[in-house]
PDB file of N, CA, C and O in Angstrom:
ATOM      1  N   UNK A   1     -19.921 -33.009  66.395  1.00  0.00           N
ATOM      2  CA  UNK A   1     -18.752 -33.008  65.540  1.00  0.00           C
ATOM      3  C   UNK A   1     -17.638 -32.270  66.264  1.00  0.00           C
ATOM      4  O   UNK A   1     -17.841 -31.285  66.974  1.00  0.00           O
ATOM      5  N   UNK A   2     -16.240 -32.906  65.997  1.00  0.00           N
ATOM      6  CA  UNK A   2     -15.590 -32.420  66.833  1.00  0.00           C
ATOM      7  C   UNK A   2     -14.606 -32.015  65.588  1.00  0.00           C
ATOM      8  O   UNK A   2     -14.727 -32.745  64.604  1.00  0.00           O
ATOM      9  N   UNK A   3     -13.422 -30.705  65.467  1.00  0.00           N
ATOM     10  CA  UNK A   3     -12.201 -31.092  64.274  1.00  0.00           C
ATOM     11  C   UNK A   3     -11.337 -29.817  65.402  1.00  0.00           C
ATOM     12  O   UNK A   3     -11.596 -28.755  65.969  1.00  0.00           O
ATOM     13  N   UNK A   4     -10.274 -30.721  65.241  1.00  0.00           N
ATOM     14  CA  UNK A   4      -8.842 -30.438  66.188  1.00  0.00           C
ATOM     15  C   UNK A   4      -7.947 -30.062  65.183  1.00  0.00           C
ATOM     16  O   UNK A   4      -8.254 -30.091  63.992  1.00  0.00           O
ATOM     17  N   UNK A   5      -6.764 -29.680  65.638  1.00  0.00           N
ATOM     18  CA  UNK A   5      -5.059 -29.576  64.339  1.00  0.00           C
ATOM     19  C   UNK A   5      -4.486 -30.201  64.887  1.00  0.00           C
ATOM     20  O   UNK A   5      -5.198 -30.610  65.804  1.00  0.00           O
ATOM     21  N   UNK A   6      -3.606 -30.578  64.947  1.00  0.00           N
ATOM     22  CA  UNK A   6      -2.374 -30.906  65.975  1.00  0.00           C
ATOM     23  C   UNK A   6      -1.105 -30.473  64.788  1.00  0.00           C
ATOM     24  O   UNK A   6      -1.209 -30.560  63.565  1.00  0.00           O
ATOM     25  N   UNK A   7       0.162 -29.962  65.627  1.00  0.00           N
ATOM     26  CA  UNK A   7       1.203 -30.072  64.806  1.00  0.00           C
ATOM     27  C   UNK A   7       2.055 -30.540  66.033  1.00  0.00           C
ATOM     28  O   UNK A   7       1.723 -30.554  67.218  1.00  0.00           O
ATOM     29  N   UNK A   8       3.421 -30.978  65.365  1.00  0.00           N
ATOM     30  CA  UNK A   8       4.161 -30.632  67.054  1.00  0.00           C
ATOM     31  C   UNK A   8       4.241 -31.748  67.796  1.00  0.00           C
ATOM     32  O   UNK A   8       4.427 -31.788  69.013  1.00  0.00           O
ATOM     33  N   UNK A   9       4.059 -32.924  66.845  1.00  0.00           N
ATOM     34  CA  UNK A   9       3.089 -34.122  68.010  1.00  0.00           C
ATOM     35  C   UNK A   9       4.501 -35.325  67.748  1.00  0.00           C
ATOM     36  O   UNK A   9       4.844 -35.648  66.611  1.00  0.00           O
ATOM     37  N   UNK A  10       5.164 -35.852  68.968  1.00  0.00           N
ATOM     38  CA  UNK A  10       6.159 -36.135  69.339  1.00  0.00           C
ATOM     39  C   UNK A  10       5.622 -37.377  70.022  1.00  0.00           C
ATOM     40  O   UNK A  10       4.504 -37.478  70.529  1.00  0.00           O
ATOM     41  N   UNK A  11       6.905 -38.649  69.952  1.00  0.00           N
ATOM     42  CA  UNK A  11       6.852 -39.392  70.425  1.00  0.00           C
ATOM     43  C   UNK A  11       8.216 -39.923  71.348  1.00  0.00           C
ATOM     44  O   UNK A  11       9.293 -39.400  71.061  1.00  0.00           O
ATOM     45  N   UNK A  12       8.184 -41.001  72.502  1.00  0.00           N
ATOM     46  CA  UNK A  12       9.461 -41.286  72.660  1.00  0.00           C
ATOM     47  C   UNK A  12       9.603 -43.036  73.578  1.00  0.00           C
ATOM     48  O   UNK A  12       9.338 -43.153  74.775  1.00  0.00           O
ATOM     49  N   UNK A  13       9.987 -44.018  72.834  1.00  0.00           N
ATOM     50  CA  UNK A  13       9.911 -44.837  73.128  1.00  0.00           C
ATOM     51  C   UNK A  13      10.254 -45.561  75.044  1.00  0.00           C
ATOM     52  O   UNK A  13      10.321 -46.656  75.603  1.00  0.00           O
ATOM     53  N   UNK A  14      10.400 -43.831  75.458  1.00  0.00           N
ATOM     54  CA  UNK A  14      11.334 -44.416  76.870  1.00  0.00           C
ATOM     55  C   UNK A  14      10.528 -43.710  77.717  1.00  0.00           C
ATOM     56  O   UNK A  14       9.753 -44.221  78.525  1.00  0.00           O
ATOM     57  N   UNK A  15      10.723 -42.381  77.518  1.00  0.00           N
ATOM     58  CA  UNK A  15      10.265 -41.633  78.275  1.00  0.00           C
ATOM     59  C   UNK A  15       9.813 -40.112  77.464  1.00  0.00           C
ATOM     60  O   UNK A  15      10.499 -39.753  76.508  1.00  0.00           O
ATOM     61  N   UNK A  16       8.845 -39.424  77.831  1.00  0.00           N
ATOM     62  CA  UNK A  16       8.233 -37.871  77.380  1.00  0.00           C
ATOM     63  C   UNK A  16       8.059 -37.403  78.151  1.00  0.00           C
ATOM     64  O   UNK A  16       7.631 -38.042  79.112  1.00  0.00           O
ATOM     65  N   UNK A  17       8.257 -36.040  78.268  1.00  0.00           N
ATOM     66  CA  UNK A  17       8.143 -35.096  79.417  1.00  0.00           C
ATOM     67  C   UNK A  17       7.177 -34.147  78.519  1.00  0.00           C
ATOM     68  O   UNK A  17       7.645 -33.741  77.455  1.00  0.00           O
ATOM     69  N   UNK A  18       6.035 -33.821  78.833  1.00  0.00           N
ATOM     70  CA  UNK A  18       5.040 -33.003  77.806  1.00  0.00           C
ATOM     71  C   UNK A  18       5.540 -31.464  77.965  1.00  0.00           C
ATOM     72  O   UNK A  18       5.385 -30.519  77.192  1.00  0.00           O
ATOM     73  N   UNK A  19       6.330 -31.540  79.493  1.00  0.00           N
ATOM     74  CA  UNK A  19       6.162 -29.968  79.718  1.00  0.00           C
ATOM     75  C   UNK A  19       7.187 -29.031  78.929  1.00  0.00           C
ATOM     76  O   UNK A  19       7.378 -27.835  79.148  1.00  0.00           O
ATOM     77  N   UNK A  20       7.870 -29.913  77.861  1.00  0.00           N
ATOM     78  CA  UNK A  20       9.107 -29.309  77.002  1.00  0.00           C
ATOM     79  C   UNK A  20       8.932 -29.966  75.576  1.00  0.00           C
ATOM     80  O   UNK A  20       8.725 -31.128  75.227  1.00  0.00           O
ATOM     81  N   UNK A  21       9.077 -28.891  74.948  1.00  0.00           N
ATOM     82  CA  UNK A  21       8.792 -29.006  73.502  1.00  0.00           C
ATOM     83  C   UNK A  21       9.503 -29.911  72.536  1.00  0.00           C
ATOM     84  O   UNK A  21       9.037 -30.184  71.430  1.00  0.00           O
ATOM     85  N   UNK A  22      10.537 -30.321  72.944  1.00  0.00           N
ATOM     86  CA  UNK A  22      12.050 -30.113  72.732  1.00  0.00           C
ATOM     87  C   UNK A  22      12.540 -32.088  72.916  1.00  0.00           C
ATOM     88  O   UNK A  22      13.481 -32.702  72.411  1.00  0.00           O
ATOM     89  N   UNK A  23      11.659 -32.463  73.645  1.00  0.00           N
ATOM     90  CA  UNK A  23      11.408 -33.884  74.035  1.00  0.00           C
ATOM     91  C   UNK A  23      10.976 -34.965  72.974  1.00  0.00           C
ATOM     92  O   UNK A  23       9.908 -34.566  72.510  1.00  0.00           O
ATOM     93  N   UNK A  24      11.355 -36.230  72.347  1.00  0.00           N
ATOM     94  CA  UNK A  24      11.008 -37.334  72.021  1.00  0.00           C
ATOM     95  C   UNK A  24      11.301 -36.723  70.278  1.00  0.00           C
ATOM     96  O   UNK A  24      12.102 -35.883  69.867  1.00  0.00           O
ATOM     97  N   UNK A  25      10.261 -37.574  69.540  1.00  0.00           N
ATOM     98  CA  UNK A  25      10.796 -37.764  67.981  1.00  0.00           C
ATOM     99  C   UNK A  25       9.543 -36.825  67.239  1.00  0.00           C
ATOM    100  O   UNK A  25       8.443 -36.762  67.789  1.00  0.00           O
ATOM    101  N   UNK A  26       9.760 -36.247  66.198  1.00  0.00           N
ATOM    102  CA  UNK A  26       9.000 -35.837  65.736  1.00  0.00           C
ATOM    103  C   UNK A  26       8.136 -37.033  64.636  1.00  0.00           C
ATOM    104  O   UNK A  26       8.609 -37.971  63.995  1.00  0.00           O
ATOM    105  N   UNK A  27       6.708 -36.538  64.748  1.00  0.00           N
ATOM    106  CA  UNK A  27       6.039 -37.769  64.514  1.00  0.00           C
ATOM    107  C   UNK A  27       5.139 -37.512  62.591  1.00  0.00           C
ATOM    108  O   UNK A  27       4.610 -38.185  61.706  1.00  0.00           O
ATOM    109  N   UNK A  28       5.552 -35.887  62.958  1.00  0.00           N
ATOM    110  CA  UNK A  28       5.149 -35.344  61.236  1.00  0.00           C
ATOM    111  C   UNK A  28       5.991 -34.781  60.739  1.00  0.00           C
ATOM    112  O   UNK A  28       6.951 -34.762  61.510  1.00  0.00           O
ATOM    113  N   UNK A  29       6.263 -34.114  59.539  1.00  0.00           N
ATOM    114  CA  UNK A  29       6.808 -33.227  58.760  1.00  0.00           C
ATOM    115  C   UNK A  29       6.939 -32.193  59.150  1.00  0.00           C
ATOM    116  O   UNK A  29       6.033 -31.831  59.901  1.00  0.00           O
ATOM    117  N   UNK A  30       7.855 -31.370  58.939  1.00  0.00           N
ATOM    118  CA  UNK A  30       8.503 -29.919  59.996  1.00  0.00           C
ATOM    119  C   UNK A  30       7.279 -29.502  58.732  1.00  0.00           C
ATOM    120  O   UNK A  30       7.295 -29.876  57.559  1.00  0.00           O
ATOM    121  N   UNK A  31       6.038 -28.429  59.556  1.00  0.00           N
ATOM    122  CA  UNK A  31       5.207 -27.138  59.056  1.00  0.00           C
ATOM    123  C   UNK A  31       3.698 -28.613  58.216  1.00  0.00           C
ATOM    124  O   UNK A  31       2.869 -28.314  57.356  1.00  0.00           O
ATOM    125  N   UNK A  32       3.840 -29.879  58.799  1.00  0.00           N
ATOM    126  CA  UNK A  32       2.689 -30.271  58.223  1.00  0.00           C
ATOM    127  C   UNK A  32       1.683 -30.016  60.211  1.00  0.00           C
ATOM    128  O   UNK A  32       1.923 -29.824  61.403  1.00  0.00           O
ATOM    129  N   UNK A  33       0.688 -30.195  59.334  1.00  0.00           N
ATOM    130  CA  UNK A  33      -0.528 -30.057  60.478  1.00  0.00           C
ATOM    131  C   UNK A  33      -1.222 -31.062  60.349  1.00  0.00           C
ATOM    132  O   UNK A  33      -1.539 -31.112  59.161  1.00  0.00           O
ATOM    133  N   UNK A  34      -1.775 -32.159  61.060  1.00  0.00           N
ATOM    134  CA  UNK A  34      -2.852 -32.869  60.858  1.00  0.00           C
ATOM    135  C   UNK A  34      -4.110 -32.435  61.718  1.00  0.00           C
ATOM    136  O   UNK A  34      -4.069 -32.117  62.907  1.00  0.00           O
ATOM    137  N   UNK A  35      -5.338 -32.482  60.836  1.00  0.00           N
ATOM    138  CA  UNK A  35      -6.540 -31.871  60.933  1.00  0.00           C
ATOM    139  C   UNK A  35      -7.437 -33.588  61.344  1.00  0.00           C
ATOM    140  O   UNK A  35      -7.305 -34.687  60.806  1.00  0.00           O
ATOM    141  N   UNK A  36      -8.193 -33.203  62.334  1.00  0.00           N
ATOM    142  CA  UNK A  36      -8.809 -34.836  62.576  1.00  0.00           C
ATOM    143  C   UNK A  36      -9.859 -34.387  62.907  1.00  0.00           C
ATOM    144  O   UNK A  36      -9.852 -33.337  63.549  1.00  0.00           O
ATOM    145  N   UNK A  37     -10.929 -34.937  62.626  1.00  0.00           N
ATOM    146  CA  UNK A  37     -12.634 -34.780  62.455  1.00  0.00           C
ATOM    147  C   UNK A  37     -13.151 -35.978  62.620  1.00  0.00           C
ATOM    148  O   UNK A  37     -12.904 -37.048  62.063  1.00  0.00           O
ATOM    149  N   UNK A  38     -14.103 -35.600  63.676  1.00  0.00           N
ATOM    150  CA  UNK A  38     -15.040 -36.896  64.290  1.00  0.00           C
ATOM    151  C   UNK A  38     -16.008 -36.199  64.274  1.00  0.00           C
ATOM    152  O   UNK A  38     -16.147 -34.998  64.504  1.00  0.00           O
ATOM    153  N   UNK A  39     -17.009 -37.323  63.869  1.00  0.00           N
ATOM    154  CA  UNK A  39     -18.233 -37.296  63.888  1.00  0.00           C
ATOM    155  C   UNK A  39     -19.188 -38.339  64.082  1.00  0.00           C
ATOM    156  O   UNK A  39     -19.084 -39.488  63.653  1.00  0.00           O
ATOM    157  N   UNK A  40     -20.170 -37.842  64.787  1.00  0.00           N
ATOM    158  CA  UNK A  40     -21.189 -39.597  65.486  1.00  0.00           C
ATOM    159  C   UNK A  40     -21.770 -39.928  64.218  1.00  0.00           C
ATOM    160  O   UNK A  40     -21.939 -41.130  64.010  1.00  0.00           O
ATOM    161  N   UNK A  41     -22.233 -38.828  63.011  1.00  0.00           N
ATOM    162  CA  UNK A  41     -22.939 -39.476  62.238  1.00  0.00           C
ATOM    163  C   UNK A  41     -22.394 -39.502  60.275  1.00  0.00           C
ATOM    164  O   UNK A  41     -23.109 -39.445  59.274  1.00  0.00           O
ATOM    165  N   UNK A  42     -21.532 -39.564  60.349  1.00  0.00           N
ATOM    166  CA  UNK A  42     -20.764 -39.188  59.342  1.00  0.00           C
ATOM    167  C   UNK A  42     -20.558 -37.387  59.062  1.00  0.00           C
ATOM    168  O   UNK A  42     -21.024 -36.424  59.670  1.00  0.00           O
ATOM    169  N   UNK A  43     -19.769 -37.474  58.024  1.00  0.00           N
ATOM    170  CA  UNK A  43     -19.177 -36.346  57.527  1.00  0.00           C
ATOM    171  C   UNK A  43     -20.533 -35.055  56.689  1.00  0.00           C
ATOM    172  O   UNK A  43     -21.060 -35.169  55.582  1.00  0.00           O
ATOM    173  N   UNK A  44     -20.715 -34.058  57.621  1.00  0.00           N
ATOM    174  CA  UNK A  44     -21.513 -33.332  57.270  1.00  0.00           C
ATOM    175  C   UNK A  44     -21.290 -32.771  55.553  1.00  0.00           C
ATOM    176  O   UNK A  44     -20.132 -32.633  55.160  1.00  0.00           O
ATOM    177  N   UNK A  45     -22.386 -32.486  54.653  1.00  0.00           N
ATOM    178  CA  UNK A  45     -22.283 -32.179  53.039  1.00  0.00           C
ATOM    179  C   UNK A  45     -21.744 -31.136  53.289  1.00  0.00           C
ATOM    180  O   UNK A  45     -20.772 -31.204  52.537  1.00  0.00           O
ATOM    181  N   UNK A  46     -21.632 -29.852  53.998  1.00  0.00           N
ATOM    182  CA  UNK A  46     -20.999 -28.466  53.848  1.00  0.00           C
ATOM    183  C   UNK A  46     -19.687 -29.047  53.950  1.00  0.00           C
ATOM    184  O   UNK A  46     -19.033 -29.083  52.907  1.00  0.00           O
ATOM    185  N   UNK A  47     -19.102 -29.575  55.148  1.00  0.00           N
ATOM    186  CA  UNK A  47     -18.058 -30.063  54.762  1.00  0.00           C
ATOM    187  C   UNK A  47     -16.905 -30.947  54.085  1.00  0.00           C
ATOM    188  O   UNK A  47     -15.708 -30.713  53.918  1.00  0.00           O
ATOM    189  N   UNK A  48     -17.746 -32.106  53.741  1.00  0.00           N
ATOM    190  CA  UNK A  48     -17.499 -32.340  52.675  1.00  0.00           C
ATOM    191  C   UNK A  48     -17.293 -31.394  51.172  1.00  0.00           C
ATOM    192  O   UNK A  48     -16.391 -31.830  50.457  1.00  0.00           O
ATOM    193  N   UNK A  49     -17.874 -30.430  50.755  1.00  0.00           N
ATOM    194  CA  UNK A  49     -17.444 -29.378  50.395  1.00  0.00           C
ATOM    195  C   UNK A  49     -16.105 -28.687  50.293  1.00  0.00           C
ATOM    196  O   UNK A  49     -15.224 -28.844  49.448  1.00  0.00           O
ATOM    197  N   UNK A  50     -16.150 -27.860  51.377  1.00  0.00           N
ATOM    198  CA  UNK A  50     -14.459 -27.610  51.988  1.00  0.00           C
ATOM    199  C   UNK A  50     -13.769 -28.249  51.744  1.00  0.00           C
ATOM    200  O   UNK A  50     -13.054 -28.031  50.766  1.00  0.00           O
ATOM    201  N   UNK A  51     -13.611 -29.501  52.598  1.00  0.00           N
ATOM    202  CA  UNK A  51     -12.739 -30.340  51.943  1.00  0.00           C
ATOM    203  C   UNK A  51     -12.438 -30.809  49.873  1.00  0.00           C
ATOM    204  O   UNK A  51     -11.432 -31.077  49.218  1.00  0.00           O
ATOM    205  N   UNK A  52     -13.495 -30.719  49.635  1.00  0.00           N
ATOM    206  CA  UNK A  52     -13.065 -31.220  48.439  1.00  0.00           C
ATOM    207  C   UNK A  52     -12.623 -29.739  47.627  1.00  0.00           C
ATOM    208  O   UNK A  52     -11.771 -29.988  46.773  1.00  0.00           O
ATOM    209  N   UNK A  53     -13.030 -28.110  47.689  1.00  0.00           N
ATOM    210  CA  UNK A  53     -12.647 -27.450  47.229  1.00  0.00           C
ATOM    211  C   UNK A  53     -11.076 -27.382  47.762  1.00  0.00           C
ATOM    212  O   UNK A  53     -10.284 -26.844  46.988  1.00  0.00           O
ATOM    213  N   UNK A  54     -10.565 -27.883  49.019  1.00  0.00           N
ATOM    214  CA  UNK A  54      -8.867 -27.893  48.972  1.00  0.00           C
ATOM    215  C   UNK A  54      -8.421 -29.012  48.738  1.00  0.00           C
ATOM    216  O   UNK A  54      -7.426 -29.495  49.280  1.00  0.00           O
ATOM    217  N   UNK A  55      -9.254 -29.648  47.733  1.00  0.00           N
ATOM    218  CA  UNK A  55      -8.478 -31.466  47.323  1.00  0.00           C
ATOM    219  C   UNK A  55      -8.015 -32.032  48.841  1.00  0.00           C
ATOM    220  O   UNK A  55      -7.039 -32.782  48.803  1.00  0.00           O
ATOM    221  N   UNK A  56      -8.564 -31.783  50.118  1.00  0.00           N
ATOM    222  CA  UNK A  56      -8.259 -32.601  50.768  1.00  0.00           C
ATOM    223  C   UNK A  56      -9.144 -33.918  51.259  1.00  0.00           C
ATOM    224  O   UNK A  56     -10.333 -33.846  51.570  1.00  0.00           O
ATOM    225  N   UNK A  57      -8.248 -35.290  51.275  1.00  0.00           N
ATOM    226  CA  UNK A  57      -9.261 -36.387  51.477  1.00  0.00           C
ATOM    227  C   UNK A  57      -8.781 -37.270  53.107  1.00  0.00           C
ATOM    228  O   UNK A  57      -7.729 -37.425  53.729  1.00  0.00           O
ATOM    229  N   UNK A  58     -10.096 -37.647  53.274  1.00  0.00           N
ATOM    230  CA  UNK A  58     -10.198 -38.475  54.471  1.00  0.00           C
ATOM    231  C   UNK A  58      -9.342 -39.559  54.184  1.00  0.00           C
ATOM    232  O   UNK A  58      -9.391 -40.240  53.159  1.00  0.00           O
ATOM    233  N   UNK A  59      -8.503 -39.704  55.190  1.00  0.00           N
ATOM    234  CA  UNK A  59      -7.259 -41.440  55.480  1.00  0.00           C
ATOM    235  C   UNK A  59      -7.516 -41.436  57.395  1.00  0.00           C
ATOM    236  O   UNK A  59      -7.774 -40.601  58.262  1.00  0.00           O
ATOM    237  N   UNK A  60      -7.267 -42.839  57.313  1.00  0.00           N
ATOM    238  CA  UNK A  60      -7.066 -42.961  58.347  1.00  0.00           C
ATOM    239  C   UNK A  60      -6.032 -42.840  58.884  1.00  0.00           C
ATOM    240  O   UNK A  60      -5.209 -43.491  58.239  1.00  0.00           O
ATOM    241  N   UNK A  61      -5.329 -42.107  60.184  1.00  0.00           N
ATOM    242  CA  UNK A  61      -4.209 -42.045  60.829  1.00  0.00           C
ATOM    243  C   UNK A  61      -4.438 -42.344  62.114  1.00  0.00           C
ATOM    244  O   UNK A  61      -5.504 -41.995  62.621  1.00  0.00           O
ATOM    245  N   UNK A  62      -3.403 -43.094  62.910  1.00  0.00           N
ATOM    246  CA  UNK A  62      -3.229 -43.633  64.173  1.00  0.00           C
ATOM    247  C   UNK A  62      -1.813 -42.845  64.159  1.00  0.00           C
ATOM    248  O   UNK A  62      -0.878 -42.952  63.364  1.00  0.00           O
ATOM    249  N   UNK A  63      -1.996 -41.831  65.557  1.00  0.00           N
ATOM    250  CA  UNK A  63      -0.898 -41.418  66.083  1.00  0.00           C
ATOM    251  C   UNK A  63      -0.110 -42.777  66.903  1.00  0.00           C
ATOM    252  O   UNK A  63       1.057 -43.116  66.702  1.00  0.00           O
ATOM    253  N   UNK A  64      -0.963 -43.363  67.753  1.00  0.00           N
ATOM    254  CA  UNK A  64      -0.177 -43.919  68.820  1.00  0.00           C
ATOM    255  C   UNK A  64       0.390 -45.139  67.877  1.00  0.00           C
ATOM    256  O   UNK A  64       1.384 -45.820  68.133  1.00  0.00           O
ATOM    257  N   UNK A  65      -0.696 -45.298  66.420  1.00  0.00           N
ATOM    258  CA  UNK A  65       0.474 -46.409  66.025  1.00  0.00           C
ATOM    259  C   UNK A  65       1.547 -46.289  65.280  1.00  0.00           C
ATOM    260  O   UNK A  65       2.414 -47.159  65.191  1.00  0.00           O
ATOM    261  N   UNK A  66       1.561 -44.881  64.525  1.00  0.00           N
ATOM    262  CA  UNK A  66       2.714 -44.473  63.829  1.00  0.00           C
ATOM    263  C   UNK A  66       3.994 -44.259  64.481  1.00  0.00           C
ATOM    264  O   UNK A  66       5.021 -44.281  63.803  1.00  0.00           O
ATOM    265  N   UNK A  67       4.044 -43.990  66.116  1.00  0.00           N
ATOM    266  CA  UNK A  67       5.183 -44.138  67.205  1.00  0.00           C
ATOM    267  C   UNK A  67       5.645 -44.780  67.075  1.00  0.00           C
ATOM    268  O   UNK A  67       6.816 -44.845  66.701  1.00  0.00           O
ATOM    269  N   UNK A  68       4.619 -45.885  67.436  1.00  0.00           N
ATOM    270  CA  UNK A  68       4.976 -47.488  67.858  1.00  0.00           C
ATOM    271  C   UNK A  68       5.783 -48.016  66.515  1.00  0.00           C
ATOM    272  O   UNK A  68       6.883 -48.564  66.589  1.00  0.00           O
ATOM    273  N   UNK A  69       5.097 -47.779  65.310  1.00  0.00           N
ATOM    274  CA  UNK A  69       6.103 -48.131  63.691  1.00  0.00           C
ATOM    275  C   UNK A  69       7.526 -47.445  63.730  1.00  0.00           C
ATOM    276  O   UNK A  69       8.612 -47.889  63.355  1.00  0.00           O
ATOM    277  N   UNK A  70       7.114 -45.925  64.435  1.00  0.00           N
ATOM    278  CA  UNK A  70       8.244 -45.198  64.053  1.00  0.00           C
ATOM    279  C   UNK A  70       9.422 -45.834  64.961  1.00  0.00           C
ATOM    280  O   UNK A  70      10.218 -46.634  64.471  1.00  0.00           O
ATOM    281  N   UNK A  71       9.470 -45.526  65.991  1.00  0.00           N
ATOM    282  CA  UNK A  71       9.888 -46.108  67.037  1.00  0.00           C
ATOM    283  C   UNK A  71      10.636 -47.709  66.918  1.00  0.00           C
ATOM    284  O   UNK A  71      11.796 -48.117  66.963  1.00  0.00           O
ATOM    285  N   UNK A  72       9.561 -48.209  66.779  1.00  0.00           N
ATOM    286  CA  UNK A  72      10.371 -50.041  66.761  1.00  0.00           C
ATOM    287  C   UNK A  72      11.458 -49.823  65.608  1.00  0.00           C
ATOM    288  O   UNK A  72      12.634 -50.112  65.830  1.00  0.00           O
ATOM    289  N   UNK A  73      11.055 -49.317  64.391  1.00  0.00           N
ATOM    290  CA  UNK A  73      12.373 -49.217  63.188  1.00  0.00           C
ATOM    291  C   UNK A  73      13.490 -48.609  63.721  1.00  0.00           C
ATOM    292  O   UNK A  73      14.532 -49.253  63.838  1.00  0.00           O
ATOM    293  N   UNK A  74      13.383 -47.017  64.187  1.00  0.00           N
ATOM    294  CA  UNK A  74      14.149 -45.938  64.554  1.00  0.00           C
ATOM    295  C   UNK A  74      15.428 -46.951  65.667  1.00  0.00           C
ATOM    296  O   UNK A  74      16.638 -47.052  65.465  1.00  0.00           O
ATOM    297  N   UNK A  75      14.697 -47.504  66.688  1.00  0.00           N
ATOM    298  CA  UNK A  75      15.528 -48.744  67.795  1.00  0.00           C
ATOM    299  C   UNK A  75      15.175 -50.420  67.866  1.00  0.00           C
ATOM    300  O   UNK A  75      15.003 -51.210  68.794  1.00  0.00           O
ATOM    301  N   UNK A  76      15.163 -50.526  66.345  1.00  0.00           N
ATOM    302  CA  UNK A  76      14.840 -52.074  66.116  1.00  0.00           C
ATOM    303  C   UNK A  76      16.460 -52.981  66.509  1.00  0.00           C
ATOM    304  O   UNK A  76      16.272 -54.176  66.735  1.00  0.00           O
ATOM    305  N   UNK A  77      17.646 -52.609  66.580  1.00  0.00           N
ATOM    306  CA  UNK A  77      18.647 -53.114  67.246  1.00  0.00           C
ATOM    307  C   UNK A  77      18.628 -52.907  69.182  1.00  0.00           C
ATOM    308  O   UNK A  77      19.286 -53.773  69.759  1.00  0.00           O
ATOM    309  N   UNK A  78      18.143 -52.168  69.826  1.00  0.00           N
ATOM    310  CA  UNK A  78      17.500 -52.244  70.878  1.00  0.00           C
ATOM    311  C   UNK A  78      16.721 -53.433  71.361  1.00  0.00           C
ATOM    312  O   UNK A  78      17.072 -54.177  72.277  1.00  0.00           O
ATOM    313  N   UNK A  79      15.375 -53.556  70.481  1.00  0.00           N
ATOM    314  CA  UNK A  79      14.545 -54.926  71.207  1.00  0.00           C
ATOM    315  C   UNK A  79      14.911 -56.351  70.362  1.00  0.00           C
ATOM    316  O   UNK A  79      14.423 -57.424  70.720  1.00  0.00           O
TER     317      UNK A  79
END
């Protein structure tokens, strides 16, 4: 089982330079965090737990495709 955060997580239809913060579009909500959990065999019962004592529920999210959505709208007069 693996569970990561990410905040901070930026996109840019041209070009990104990782080594500056300051680069491409913001891809969440200023102060949201997304929490992502993998697992080979499903979602362990303790955690399942946790999660449900902070009402939080499993969705699926695609970073690289929410860019690509964000992105094509953001410069849909571009392509």
């Amino acid at each position: 089982m693996r569970i990561s955060f990410d905040r901070n997580v930026r996109y840019d239809m041209t070009e990104l330079d990782i080594a500056t913060e300051t680069v491409g579009y913001q891809l969440l909500k200023p102060r949201m965090v997304l929490m992502e959990i993998k697992t080979e065999w499903g979602m362990p019962s303790f955690l399942r737990q946790i999660l449900g004592q902070y009402k939080l529920r499993p969705t699926r999210f695609s970073k690289f495709e929410r860019g690509l959505k964000d992105g094509f709208q953001r410069h849909a007069t571009a392509y």
